[in-house]
DOLUMTOR-642098 format. One line per field, with one value per residue (C-alpha): residue in one letter; x, y, z. Coordinates in nm, 4 decimals, padded with zeros to 6 digits. Last residue first. Layout:
! DOLUMTOR-642098
type = A|...
px = X|...
py = Y|...
pz = Z|...
***
This chain:
! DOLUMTOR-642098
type = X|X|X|X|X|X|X|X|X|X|X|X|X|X|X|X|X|X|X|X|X|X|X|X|X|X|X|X|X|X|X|X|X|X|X|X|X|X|X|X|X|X|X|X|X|X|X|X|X|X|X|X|X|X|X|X|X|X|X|X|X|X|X|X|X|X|X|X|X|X|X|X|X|X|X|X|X|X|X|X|X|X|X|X|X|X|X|X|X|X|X|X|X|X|X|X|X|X|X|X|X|X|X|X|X|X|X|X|X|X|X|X|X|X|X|X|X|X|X|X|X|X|X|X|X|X|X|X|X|X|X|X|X|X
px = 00.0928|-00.0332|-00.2994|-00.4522|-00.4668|-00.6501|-00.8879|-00.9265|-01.0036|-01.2725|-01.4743|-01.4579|-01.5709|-01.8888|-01.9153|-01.8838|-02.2030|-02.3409|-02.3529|-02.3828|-02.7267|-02.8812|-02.8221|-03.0306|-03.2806|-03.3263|-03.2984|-03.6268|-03.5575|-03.6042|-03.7874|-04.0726|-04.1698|-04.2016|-03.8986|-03.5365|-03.2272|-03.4631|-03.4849|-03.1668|-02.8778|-03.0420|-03.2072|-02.8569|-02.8363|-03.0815|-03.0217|-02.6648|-02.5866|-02.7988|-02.5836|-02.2611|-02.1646|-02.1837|-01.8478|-01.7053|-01.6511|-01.3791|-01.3312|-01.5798|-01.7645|-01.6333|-01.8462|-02.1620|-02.0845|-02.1012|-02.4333|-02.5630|-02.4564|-02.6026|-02.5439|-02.3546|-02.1069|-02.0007|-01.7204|-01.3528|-01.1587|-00.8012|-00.8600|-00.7322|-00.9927|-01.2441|-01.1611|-01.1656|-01.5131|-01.6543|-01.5494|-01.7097|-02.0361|-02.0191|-01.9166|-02.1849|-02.5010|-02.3566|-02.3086|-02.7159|-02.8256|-02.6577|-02.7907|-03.1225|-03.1228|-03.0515|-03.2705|-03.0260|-02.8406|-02.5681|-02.4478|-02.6285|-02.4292|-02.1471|-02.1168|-02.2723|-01.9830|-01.7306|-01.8607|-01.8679|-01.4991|-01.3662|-01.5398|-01.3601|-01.0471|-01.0609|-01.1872|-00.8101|-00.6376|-00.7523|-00.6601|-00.3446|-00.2428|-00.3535|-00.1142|00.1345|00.1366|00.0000
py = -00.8804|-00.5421|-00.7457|-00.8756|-00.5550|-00.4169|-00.6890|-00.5814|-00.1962|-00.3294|-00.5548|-00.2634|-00.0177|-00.2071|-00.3155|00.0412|00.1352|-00.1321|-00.0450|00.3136|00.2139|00.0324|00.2839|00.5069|00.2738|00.2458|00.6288|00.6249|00.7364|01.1196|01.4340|01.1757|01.2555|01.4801|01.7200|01.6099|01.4344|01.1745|00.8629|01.0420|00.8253|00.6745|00.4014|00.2166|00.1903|-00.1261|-00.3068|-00.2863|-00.3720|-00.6749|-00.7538|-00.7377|-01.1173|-01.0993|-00.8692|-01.1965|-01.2827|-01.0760|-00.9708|-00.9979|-00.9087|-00.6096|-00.5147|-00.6297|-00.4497|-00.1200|-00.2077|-00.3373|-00.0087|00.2199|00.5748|00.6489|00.7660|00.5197|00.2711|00.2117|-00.0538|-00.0218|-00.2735|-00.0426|00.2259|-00.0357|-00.1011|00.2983|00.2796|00.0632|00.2827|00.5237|00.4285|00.2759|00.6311|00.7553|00.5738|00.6317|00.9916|01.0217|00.7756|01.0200|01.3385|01.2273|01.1390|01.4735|01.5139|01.7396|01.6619|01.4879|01.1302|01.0481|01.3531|01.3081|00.9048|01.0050|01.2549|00.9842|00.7686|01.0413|01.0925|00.7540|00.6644|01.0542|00.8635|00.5915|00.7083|00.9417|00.6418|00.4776|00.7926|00.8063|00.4690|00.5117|00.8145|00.6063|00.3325|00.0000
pz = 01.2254|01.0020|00.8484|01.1620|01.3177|01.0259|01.0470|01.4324|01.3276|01.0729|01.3359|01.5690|01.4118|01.3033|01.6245|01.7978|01.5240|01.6710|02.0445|01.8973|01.7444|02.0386|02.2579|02.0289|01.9991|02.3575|02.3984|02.1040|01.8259|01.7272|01.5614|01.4644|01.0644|00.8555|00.9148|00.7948|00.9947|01.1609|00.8957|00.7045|00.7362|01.0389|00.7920|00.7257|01.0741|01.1772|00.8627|00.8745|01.2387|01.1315|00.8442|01.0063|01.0287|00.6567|00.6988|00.8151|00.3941|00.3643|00.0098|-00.1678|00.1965|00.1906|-00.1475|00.0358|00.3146|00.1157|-00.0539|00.3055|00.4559|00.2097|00.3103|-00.0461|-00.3027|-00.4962|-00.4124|-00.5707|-00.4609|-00.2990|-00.0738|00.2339|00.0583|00.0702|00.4716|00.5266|00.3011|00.5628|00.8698|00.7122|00.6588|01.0562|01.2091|00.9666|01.1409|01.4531|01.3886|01.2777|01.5337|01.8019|01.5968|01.6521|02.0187|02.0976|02.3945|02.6157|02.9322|02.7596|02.7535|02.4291|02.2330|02.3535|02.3051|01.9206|01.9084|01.9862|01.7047|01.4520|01.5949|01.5404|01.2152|01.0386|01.2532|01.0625|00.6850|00.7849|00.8379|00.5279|00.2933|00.4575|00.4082|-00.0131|-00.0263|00.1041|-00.0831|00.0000
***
């Protein structure tokens, strides 16, 4: 991997990193702002994906779609299936809550839910990097 493609991946990392540190903000606090969490969690997991496709070098479209994105790790790791459910229940924060028409926010549960697999997402991609670099 050259170096330009290295940076690239580490900065899809930290991007994941800090969505997912804004969505522990963000539940933690005071305010009702169960929105944004889903939002960040939603995004921390988006990205994380592309920062594995960067590492393969393949090229991805622009979008929120987890399961289109997972589908394309899963060429080439097939444990990405394992991620499915996270998937399916944060694909929909990429914009369920983020415009008017509908509920202004998830429930906390739902919202605890998210991050707990938005962290798994993020978690899963960070350890197959580990295993590469050994």
């Amino acid at each position: 991997m050259d170096s330009a493609q290295q940076e690239e991946v580490q900065q899809w990392l930290i991007k994941s990193q800090r969505d997912l540190k804004v969505a522990q903000v963000l539940l933690d606090h005071e305010e009702s702002l169960l929105d944004a969490v889903v939002y960040h969690c939603q995004q921390a997991a988006e990205k994380a994906l592309k920062a594995y496709l960067a590492f393969q070098n393949v090229a991805f479209r622009k979008t929120h779609d987890l399961d289109v994105l997972l589908e394309l790790c899963s060429s080439f790791e097939p444990g990405f299936r394992s991620l499915q459910e996270a998937a399916a229940v944060l694909t929909p924060y990429a914009t369920e809550f983020r415009y008017p028409g509908g509920a202004i926010e998830p429930e906390r549960s739902d919202a605890e839910e998210a991050l707990e697999m938005a962290v798994l997402v993020l978690n899963f991609v960070t350890q197959l990097f580990s295993l590469n670099q050994a």
